[in-house]
mmCIF file of the N, C-alpha and C atoms, coordinates in Angstrom:
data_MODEL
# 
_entry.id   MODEL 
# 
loop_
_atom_site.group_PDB 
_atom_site.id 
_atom_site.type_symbol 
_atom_site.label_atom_id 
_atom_site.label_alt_id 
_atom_site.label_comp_id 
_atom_site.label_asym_id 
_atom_site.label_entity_id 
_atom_site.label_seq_id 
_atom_site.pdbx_PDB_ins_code 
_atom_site.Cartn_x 
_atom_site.Cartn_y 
_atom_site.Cartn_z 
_atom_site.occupancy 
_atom_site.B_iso_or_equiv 
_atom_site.pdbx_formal_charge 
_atom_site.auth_seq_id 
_atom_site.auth_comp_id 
_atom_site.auth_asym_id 
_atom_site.auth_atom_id 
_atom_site.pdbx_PDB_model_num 
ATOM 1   N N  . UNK A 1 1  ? 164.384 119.417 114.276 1.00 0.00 ? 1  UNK A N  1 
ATOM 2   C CA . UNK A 1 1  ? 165.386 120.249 113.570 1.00 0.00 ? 1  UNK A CA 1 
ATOM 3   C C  . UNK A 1 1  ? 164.870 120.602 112.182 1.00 0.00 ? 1  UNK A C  1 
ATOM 4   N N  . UNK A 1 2  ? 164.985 121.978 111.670 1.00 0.00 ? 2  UNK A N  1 
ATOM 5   C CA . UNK A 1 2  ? 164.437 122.629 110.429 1.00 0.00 ? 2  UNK A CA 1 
ATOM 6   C C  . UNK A 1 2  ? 165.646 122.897 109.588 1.00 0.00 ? 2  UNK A C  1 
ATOM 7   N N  . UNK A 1 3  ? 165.891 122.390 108.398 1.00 0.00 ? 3  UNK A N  1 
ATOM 8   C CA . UNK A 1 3  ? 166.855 122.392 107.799 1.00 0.00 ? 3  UNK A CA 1 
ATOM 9   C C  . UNK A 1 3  ? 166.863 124.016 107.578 1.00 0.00 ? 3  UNK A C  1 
ATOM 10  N N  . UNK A 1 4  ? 168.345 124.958 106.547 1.00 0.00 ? 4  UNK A N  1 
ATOM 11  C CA . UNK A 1 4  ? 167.891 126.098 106.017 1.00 0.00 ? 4  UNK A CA 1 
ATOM 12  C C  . UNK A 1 4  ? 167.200 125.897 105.178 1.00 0.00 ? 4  UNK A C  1 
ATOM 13  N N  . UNK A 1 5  ? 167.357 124.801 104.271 1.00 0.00 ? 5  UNK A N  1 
ATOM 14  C CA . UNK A 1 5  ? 166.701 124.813 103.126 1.00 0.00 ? 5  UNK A CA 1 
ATOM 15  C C  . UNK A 1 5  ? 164.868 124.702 103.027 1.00 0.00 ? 5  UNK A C  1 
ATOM 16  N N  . UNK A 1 6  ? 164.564 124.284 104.066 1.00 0.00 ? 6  UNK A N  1 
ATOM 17  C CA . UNK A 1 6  ? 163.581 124.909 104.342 1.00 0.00 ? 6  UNK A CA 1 
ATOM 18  C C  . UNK A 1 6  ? 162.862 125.922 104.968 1.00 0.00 ? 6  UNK A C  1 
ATOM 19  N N  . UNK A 1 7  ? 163.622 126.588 105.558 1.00 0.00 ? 7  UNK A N  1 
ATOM 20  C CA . UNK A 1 7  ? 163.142 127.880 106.283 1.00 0.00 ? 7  UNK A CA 1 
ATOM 21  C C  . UNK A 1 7  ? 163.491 128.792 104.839 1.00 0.00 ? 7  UNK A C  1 
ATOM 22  N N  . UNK A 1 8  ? 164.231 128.530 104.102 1.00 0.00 ? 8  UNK A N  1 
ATOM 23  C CA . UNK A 1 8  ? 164.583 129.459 102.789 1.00 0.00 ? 8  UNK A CA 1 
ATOM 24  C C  . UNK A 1 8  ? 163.282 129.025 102.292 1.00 0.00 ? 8  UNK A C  1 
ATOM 25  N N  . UNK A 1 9  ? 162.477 127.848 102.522 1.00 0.00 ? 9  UNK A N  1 
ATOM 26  C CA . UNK A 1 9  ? 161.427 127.666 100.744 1.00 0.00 ? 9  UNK A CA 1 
ATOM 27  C C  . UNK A 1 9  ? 160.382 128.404 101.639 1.00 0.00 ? 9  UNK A C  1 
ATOM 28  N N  . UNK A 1 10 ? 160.108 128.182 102.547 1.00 0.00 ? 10 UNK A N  1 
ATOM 29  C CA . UNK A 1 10 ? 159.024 129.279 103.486 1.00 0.00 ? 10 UNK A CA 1 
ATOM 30  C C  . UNK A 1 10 ? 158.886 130.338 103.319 1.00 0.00 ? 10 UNK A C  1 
ATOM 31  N N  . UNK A 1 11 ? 160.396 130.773 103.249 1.00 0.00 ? 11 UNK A N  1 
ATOM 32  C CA . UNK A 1 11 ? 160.745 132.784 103.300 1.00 0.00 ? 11 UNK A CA 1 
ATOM 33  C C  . UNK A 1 11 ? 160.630 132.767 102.111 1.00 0.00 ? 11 UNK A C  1 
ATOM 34  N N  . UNK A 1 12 ? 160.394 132.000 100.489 1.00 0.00 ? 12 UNK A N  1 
ATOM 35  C CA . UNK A 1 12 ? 160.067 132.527 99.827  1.00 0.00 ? 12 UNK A CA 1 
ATOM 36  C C  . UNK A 1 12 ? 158.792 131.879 99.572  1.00 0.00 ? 12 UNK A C  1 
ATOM 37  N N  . UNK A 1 13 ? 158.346 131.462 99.616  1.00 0.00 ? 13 UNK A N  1 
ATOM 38  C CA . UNK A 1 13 ? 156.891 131.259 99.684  1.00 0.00 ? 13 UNK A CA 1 
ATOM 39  C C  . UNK A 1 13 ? 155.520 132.365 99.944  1.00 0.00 ? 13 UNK A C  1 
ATOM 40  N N  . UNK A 1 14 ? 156.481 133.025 101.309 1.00 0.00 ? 14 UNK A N  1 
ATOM 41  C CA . UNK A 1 14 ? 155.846 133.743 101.964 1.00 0.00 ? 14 UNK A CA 1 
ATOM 42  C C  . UNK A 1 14 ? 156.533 135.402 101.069 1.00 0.00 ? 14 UNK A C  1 
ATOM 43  N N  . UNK A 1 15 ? 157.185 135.439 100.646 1.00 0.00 ? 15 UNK A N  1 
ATOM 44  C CA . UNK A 1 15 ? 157.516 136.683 99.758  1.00 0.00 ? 15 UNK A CA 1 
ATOM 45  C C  . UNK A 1 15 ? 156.637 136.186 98.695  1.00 0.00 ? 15 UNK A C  1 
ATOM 46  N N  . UNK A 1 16 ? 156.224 135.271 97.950  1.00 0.00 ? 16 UNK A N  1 
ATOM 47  C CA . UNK A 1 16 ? 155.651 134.885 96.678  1.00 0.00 ? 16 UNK A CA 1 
ATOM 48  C C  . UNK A 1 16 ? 154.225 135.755 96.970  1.00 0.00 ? 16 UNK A C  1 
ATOM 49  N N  . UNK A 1 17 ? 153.831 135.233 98.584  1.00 0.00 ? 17 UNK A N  1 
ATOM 50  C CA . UNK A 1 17 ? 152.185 135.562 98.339  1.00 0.00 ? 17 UNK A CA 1 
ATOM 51  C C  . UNK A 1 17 ? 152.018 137.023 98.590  1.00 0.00 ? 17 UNK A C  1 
ATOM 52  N N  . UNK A 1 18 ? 153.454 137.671 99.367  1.00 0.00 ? 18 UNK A N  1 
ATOM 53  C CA . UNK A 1 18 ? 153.337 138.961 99.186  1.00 0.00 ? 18 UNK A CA 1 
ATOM 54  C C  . UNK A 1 18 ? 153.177 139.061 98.301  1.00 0.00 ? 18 UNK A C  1 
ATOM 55  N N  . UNK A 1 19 ? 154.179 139.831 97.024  1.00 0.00 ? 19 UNK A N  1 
ATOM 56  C CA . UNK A 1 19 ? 154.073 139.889 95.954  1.00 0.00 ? 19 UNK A CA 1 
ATOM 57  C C  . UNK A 1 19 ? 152.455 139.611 94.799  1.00 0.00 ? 19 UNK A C  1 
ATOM 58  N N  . UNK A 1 20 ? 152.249 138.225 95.332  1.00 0.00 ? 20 UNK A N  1 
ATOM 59  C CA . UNK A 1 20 ? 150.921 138.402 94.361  1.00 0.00 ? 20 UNK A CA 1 
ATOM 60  C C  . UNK A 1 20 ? 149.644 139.140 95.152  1.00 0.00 ? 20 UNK A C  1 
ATOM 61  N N  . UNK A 1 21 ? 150.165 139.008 96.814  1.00 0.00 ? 21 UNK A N  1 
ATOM 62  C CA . UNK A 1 21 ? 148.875 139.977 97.474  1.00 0.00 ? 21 UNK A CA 1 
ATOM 63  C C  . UNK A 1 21 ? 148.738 141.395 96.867  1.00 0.00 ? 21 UNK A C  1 
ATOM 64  N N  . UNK A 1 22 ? 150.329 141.869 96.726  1.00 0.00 ? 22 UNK A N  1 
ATOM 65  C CA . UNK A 1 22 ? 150.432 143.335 96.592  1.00 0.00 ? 22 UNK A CA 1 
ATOM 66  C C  . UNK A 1 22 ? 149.526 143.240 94.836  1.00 0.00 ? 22 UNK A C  1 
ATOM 67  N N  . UNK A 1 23 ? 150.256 142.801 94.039  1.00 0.00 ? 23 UNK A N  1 
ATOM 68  C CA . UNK A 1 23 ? 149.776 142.741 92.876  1.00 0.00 ? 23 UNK A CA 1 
ATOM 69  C C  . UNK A 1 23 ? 148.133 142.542 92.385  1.00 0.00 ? 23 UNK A C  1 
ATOM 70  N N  . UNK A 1 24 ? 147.214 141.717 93.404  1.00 0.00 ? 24 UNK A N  1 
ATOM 71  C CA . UNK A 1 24 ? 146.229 141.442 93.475  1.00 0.00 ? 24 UNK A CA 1 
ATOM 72  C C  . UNK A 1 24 ? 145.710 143.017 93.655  1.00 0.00 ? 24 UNK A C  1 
ATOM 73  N N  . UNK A 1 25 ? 146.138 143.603 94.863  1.00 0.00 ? 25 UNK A N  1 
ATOM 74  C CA . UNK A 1 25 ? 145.958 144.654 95.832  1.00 0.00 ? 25 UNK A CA 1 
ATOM 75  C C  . UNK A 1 25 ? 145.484 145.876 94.399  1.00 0.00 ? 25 UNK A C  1 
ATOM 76  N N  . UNK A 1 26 ? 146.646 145.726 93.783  1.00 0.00 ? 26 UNK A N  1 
ATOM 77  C CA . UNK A 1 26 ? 146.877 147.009 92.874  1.00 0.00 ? 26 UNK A CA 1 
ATOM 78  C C  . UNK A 1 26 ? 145.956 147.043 91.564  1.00 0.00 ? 26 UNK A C  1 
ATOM 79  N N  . UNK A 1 27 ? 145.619 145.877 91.479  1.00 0.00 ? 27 UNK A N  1 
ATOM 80  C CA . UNK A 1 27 ? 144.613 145.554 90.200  1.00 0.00 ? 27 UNK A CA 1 
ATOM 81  C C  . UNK A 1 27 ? 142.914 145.099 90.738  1.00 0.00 ? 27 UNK A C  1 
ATOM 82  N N  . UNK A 1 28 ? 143.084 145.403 91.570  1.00 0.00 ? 28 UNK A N  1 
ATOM 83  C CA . UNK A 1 28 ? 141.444 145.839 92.722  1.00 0.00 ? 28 UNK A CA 1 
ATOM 84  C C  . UNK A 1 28 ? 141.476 147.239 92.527  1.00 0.00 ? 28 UNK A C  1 
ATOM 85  N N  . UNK A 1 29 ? 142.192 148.041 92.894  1.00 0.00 ? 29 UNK A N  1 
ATOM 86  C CA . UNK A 1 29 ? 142.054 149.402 93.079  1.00 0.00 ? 29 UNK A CA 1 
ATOM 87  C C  . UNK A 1 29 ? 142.500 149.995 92.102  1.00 0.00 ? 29 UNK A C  1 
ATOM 88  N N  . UNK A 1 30 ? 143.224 149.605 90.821  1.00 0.00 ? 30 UNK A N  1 
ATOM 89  C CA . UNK A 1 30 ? 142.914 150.350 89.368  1.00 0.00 ? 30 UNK A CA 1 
ATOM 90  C C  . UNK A 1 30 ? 141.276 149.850 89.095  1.00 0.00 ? 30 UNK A C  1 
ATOM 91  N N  . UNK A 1 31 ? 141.034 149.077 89.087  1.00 0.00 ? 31 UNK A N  1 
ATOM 92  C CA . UNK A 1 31 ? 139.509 148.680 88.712  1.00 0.00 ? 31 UNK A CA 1 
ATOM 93  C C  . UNK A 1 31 ? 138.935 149.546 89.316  1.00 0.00 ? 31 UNK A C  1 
ATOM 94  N N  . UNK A 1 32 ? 138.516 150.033 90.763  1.00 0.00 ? 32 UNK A N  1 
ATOM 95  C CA . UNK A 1 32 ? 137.864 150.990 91.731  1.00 0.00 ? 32 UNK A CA 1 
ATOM 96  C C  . UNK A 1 32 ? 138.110 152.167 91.183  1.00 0.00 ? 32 UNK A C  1 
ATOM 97  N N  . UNK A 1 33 ? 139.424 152.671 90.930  1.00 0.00 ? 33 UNK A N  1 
ATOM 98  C CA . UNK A 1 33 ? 139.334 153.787 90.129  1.00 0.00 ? 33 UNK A CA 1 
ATOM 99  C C  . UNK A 1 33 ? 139.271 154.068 88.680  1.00 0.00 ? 33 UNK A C  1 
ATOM 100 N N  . UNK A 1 34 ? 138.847 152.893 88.200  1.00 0.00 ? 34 UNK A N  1 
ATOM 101 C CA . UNK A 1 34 ? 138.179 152.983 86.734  1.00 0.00 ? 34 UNK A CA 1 
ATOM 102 C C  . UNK A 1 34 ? 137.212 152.949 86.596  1.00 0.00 ? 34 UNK A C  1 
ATOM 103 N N  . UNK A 1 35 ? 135.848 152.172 87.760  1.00 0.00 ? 35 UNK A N  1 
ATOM 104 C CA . UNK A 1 35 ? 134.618 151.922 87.956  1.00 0.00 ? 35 UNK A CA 1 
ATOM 105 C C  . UNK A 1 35 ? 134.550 153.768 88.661  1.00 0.00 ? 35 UNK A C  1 
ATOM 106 N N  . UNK A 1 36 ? 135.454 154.487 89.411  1.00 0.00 ? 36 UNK A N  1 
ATOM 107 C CA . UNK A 1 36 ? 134.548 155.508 89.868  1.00 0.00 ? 36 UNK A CA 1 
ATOM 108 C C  . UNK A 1 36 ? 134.948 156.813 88.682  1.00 0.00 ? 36 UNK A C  1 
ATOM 109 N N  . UNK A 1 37 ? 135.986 156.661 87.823  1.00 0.00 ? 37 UNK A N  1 
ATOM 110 C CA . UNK A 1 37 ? 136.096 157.708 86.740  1.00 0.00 ? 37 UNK A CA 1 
ATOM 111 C C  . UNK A 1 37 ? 134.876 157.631 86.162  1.00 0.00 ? 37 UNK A C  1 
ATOM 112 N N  . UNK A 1 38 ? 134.544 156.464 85.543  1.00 0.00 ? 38 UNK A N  1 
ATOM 113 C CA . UNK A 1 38 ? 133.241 155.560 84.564  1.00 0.00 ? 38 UNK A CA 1 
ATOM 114 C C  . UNK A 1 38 ? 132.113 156.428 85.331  1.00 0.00 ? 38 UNK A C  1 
ATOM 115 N N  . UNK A 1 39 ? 131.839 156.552 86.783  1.00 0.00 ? 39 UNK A N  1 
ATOM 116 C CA . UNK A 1 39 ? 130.716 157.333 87.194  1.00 0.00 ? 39 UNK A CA 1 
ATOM 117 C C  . UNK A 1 39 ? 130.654 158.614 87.227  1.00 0.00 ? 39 UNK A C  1 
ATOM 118 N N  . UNK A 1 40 ? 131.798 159.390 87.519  1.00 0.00 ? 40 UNK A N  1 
ATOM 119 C CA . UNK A 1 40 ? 132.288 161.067 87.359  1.00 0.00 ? 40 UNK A CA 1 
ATOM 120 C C  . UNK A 1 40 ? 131.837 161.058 86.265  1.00 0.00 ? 40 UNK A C  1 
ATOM 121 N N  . UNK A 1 41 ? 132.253 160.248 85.586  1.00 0.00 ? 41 UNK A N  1 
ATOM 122 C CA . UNK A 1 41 ? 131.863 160.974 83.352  1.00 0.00 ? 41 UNK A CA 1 
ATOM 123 C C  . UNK A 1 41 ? 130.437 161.065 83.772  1.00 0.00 ? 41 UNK A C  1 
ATOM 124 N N  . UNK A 1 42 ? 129.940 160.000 83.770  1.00 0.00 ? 42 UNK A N  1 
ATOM 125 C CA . UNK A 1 42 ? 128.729 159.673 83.472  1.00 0.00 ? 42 UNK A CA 1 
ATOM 126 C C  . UNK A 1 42 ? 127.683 160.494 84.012  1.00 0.00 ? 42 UNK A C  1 
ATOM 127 N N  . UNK A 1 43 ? 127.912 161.066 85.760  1.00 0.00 ? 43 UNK A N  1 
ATOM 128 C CA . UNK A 1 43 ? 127.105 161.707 86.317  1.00 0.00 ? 43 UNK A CA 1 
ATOM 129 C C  . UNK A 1 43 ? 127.241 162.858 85.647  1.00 0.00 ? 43 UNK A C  1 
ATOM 130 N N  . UNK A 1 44 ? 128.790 163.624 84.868  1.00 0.00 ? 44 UNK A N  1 
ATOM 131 C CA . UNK A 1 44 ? 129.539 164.596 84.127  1.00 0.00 ? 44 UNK A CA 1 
ATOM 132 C C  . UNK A 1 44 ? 128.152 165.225 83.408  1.00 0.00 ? 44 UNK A C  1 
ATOM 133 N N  . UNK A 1 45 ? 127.916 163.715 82.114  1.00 0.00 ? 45 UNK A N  1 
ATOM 134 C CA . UNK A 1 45 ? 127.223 163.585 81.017  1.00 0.00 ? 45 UNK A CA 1 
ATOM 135 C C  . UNK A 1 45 ? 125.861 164.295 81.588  1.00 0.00 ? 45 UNK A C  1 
ATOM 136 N N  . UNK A 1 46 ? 125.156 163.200 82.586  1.00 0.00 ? 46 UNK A N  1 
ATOM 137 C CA . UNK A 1 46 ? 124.043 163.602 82.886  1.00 0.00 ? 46 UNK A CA 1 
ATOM 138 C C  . UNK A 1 46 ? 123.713 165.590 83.392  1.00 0.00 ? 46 UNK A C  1 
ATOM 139 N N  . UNK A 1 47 ? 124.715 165.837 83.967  1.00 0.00 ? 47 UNK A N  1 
ATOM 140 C CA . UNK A 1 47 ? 124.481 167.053 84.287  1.00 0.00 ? 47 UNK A CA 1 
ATOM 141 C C  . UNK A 1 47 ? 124.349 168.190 82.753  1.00 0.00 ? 47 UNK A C  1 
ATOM 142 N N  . UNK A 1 48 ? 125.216 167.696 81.770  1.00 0.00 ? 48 UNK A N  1 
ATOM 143 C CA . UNK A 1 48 ? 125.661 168.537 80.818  1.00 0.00 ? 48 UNK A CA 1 
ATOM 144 C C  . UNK A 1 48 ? 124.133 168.168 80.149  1.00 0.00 ? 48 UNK A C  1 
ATOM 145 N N  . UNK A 1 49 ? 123.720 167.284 80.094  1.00 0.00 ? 49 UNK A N  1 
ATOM 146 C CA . UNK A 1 49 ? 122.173 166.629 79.420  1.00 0.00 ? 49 UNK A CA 1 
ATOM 147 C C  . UNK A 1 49 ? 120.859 167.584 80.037  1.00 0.00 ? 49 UNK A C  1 
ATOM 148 N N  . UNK A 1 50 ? 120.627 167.506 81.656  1.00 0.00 ? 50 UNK A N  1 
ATOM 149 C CA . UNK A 1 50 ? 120.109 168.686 82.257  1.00 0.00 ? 50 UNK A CA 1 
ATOM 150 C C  . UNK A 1 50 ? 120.338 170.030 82.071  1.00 0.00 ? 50 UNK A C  1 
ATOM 151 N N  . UNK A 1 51 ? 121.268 170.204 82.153  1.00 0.00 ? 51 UNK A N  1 
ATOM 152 C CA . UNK A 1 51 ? 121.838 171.879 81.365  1.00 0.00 ? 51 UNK A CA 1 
ATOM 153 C C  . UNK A 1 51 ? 121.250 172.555 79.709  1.00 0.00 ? 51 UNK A C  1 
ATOM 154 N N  . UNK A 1 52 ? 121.565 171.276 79.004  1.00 0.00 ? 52 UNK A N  1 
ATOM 155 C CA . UNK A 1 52 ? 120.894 171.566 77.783  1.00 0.00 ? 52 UNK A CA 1 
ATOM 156 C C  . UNK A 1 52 ? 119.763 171.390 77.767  1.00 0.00 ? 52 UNK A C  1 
ATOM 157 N N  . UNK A 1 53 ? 118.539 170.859 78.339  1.00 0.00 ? 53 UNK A N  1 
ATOM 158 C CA . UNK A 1 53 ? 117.324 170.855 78.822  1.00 0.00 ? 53 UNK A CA 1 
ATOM 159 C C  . UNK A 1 53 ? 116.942 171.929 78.894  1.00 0.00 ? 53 UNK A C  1 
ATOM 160 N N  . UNK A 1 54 ? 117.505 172.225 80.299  1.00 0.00 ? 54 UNK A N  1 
ATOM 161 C CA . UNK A 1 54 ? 116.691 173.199 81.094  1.00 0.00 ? 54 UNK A CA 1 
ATOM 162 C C  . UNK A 1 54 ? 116.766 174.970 80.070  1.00 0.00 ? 54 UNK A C  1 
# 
């Protein structure tokens, strides 16, 4: 026999690691899209550098 009170600390347990999965989730992929802005500039730069070259 499973008390509620433990099927309640489970169900939030298991909402907790949602929550920090999602949160994990979202601060991976601001990083990904800060690491690929960081390369747009940069390849940006390089082209504008060739341009004034050439």
């Amino acid at each position: 026999y499973i008390g509620v009170g433990t099927v309640q600390l489970v169900n939030a347990r298991i909402e907790k690691n949602k929550v920090m999965r999602a949160t994990w989730d979202a601060e991976q992929m601001a990083e990904l899209r800060r690491q690929g802005e960081e390369e747009m500039e940069r390849q940006r730069l390089e082209q504008q550098a060739r341009r004034t070259q050439a």
